[in-house]
C-alpha positions as CSV (number, residue, x, y, z in Angstrom):
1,X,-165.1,-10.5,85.0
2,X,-168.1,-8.6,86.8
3,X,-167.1,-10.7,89.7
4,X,-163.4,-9.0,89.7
5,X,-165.1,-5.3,88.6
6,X,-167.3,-5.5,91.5
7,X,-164.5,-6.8,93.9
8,X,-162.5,-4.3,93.0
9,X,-165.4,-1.3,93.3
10,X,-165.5,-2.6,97.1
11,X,-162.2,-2.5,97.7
12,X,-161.7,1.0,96.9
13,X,-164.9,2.1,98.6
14,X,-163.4,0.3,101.7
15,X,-159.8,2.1,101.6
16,X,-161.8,5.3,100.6
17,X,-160.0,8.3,102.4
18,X,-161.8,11.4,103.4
19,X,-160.0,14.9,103.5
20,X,-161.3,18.3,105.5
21,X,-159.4,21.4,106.4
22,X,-160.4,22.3,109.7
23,X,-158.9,23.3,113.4
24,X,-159.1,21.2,116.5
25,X,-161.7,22.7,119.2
26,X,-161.8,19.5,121.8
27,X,-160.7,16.7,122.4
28,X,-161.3,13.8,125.3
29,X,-159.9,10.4,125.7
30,X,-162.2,7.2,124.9
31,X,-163.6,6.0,128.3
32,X,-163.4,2.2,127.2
33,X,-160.0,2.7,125.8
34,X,-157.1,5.7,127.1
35,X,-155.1,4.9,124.3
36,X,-157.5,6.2,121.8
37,X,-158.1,9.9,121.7
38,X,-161.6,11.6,120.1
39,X,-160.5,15.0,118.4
40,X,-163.7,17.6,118.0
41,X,-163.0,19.5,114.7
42,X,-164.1,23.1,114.2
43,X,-165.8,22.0,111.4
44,X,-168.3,19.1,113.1
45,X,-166.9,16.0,112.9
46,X,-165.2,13.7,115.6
47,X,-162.2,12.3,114.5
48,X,-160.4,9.2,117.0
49,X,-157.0,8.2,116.8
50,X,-155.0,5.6,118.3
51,X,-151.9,7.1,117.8
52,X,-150.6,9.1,120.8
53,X,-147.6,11.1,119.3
54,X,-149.7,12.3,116.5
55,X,-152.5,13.4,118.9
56,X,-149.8,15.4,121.0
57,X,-148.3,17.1,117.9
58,X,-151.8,17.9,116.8
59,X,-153.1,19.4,120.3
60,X,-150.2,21.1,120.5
61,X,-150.4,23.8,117.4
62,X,-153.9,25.8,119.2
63,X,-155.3,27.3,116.5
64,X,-153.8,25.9,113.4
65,X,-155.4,24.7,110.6
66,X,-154.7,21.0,109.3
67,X,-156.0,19.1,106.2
68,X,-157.1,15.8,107.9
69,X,-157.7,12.5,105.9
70,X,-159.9,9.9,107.4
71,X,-161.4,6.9,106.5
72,X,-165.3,5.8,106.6
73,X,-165.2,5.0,110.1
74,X,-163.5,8.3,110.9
75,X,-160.7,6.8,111.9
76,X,-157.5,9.5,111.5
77,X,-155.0,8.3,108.6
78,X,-152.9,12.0,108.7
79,X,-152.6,15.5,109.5
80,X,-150.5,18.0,107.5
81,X,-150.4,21.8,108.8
82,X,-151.4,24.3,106.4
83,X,-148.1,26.7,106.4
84,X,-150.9,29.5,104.9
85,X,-154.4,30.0,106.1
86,X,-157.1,30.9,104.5
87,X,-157.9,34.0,105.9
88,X,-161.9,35.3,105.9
89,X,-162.8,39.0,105.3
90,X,-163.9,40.3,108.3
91,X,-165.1,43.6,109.8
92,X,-166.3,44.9,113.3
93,X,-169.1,43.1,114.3
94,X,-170.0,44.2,118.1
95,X,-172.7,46.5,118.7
96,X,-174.9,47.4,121.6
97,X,-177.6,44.5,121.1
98,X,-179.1,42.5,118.9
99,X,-182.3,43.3,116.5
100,X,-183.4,40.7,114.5
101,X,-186.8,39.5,113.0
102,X,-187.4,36.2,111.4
103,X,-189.9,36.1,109.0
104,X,-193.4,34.7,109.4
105,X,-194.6,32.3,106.8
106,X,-197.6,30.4,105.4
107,X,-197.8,26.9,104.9
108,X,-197.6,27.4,101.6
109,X,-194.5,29.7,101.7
110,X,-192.6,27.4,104.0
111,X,-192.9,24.7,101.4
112,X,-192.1,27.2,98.6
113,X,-188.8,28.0,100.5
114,X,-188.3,24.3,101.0
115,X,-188.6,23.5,97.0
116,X,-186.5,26.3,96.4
117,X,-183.3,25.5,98.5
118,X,-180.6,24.7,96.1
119,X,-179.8,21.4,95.4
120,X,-176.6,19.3,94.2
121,X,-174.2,19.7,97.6
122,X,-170.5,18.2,97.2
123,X,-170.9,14.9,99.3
124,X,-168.9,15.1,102.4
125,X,-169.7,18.8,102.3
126,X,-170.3,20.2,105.7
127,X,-173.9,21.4,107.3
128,X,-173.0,24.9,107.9
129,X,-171.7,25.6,104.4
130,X,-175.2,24.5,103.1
131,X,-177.6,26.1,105.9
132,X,-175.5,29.1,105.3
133,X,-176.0,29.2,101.5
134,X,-179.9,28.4,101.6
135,X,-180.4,31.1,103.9
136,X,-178.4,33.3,102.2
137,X,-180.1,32.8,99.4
138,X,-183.7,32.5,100.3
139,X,-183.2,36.3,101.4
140,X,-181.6,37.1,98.2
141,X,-184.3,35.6,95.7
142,X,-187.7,35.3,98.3
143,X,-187.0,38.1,100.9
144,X,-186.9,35.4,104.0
145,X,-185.0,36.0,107.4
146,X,-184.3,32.5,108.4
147,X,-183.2,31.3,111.5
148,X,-180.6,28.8,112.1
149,X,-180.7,26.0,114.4
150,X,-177.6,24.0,115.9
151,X,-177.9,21.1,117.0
152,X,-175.3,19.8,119.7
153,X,-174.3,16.4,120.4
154,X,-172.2,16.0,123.9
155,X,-170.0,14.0,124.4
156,X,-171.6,11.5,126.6
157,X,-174.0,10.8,123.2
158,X,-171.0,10.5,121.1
159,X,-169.2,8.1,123.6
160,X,-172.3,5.6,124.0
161,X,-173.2,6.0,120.3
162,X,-169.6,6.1,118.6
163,X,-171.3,9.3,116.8
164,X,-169.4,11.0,113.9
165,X,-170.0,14.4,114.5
166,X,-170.4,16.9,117.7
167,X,-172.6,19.2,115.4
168,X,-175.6,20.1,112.8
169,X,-177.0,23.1,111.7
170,X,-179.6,23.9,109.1
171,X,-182.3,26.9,108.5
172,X,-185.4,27.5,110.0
173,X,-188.3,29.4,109.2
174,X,-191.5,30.2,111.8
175,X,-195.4,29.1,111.0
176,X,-197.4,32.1,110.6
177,X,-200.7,30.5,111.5
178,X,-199.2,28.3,114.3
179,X,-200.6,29.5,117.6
180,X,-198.0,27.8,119.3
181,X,-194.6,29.9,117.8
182,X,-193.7,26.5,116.0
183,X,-190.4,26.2,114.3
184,X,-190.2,24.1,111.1
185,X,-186.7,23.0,109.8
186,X,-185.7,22.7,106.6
187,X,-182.7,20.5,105.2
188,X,-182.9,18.9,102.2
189,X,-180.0,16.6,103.1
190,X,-181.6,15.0,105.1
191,X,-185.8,15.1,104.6
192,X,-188.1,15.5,101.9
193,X,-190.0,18.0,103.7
194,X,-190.1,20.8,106.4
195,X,-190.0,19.0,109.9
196,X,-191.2,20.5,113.7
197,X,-188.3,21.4,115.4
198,X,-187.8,18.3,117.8
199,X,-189.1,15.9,115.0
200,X,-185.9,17.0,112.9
201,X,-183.9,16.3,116.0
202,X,-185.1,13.1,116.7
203,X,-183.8,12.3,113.0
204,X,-180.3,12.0,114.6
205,X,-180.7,10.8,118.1
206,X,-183.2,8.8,119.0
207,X,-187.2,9.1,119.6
208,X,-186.9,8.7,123.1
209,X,-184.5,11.5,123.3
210,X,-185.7,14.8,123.7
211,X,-182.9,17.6,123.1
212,X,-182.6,20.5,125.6
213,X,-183.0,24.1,124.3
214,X,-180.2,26.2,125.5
215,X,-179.8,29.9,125.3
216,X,-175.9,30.2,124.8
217,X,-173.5,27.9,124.1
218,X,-172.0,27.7,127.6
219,X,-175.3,25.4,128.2
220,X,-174.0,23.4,125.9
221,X,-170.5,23.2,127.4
222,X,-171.3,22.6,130.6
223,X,-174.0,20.1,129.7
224,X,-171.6,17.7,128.5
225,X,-172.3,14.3,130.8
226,X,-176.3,15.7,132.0
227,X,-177.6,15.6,128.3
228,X,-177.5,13.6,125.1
229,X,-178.3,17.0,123.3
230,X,-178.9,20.8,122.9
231,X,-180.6,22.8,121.0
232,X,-179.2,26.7,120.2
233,X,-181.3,29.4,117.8
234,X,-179.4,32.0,116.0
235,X,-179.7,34.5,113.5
236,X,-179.3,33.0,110.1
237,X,-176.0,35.2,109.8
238,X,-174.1,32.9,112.2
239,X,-171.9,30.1,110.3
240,X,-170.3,27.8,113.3
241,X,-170.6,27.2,116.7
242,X,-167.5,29.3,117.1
243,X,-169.6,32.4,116.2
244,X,-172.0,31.6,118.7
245,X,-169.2,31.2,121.4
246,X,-167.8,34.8,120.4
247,X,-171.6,36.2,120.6
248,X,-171.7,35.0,124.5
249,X,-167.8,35.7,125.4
250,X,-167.2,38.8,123.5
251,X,-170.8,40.2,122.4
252,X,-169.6,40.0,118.6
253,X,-173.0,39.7,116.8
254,X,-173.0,39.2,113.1
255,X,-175.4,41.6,111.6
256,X,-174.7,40.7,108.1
257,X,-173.4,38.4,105.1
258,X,-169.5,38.2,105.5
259,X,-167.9,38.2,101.9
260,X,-165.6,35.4,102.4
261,X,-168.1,33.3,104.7
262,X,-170.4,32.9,101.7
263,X,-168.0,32.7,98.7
264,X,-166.0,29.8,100.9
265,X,-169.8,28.2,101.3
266,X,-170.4,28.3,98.3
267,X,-167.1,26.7,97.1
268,X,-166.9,23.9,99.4
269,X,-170.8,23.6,99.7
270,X,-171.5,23.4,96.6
271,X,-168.5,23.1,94.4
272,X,-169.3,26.7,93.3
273,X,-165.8,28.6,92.5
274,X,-167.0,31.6,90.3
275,X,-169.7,32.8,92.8
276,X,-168.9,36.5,93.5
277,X,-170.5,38.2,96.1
278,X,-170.6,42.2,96.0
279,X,-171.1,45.2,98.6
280,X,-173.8,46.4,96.6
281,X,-175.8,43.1,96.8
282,X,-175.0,43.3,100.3
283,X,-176.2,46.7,101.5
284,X,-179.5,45.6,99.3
285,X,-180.5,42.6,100.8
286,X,-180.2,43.5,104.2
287,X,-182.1,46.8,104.3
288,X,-185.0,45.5,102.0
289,X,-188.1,45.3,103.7
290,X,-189.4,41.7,105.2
């Protein structure tokens, strides 16, 4: 009887489908195969399909928002269009330049933000839905202006490493007493502790692999075949790589918490539906003191 329980647990795990809502940004097809195509979803992962009519009708809606289902090996099983988007609440977000200040902290600080960070993510939630929500929230409860840092995987890594996802993002916070402007990173999902910049890195690529640090994400695009990886800093107000892409092409700099960005992080993040986030709490945390 265990023997058929335990049979059937497997089973299920193997046939276990996977479902995101997300937008294609790229695609390429697989060097060591044409027929298979590798679809780059807005929200990180790297989808491939075998199936050339679906991959057509897919790259052919620019801009629309499917719920994908996939299976552990990220192999595409289906894509329905949405017929309604979510939409996000936006606002004007260009202005002349850019002033922000990360905040400085102790060793002891940078662990207290670290044993802070909420825990209990959905699994399969996505890495900018959680850095977003632990910066968020260590400036609303300790006061700290964390930096986020993306980390870009090209498709030359994918290709030679069959890689799952194009990119990762999680919060950062600068050493005060580090003569050397260190970075430490901090996500939970992955480590027990804050890590060094490159020694997070490293967590996902290899040792011998030392990721570039770009400026913009045009490095990144036109790094594609040179690197394995890049490395962009941002503001912790900036949720996906297509905000940084907007910040380069169209100066659009995101100078605060967006409603909808957060309540949406905190929802698929999280599994948080009743999180409300007001004006008032807005206005507060970004002109308190640091």
């Amino acid at each position: 009887m265990k023997a058929l329980l335990l049979c059937s647990l497997f089973m299920n795990l193997a046939f276990a489908k996977n479902t995101i809502t997300s937008s294609i940004v790229d695609f390429e097809t697989s060097s060591n195969s044409p027929n298979v195509f590798h679809l780059y979803l807005d929200s990180g992962e790297v989808l491939h399909s075998n199936d050339l009519l679906q991959s057509m009708k897919i790259l052919s809606k620019e801009n629309q928002l499917f719920t994908f289902e996939f299976d552990s090996d990220h192999k595409l099983l289906s894509a329905t269009p949405l017929v309604r988007e979510e939409v996000i609440a936006t606002r004007e977000l260009k202005v002349n330049d850019e002033e922000y200040t990360p905040s400085r902290l102790t060793e002891d600080q940078l662990k207290e933000n670290f044993k802070f960070l909420r825990k209990g993510a959905r699994s399969f939630s996505q890495c900018f839905n959680r850095a977003h929500i632990w910066a968020y929230e260590s400036k609303k409860t300790l006061n700290i202006q964390s930096m986020k840092v993306f980390l870009f995987f090209t498709k030359k890594f994918i290709r030679e490493n069959n890689f799952k996802w194009w990119f990762h993002v999680a919060p950062a916070n600068y050493l005060q007493s580090s003569r050397q402007n260190e970075l430490f990173v901090l996500d939970p999902y992955f480590t027990s502790k804050p890590l060094p910049l490159h020694e997070w890195s490293r967590l996902f690529v290899s040792k011998n692999i030392h990721c570039l640090e770009a400026r913009v994400f045009s490095d990144y695009e036109l790094n594609q075949e040179k690197e394995s990886c890049l490395i962009i800093k941002s503001s912790m107000y900036y949720l996906q790589p297509k905000d940084l892409r907007a910040l380069e092409v169209r100066k659009e700099y995101k100078k605060t918490w967006l409603k909808g960005e957060i309540e949406r992080a905190y929802r698929n993040g999280f599994g948080i539906w009743r999180k409300k986030f007001t004006q008032e709490e807005e206005t507060r945390n970004d002109n308190s003191p640091n």
